[in-house]
N, C-alpha and C positions, 0 to 999 in steps of 0.2 A: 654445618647446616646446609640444608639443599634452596640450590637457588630461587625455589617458589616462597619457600617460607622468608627466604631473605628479602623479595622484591614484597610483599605483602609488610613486614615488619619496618621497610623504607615505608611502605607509603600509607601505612600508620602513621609513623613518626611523623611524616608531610604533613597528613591533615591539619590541620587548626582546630584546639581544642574546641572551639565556640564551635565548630562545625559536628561532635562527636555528642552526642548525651545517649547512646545506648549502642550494645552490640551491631543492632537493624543499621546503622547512619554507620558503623564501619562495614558492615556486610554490602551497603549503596553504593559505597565509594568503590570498593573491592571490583563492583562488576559494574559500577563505569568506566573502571579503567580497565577490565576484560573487554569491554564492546569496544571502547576505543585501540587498543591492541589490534582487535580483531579488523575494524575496521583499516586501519595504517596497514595489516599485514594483507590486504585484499585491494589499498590501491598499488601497492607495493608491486602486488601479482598483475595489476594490471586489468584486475576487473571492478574497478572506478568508473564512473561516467562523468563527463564532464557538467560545467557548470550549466552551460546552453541546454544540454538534453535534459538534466537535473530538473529547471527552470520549467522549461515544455512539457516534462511530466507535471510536473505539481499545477502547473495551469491545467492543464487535462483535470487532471484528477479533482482542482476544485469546482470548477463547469457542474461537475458531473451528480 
């Protein structure tokens, strides 16, 4: 079995049944955990901002 189909069938199994009642709520979880992936692999790289800039943006942005 290739390793995509294996980390998907873990984090099936993870879920909590209460959390699952249709395909859609496994497909949710599937690409929260690809944004999250994606995210960790871009502060990894080092295009992260930190929390103070973070902060300064979002005040800007709610101003506005």
């Amino acid at each position: 079995m290739n390793k995509i189909k294996e980390q998907a069938i873990k984090l099936i199994k993870m879920t909590p049944d209460a959390d699952v009642d249709s395909l859609e709520d496994v497909l949710k979880e599937i690409y929260f955990k690809m944004q999250v992936d994606r995210g960790v692999a871009e502060i990894d790289a080092g295009l992260g901002i930190s929390n103070e800039k973070a902060k300064k943006q979002l005040k800007k942005w709610l101003k506005d």
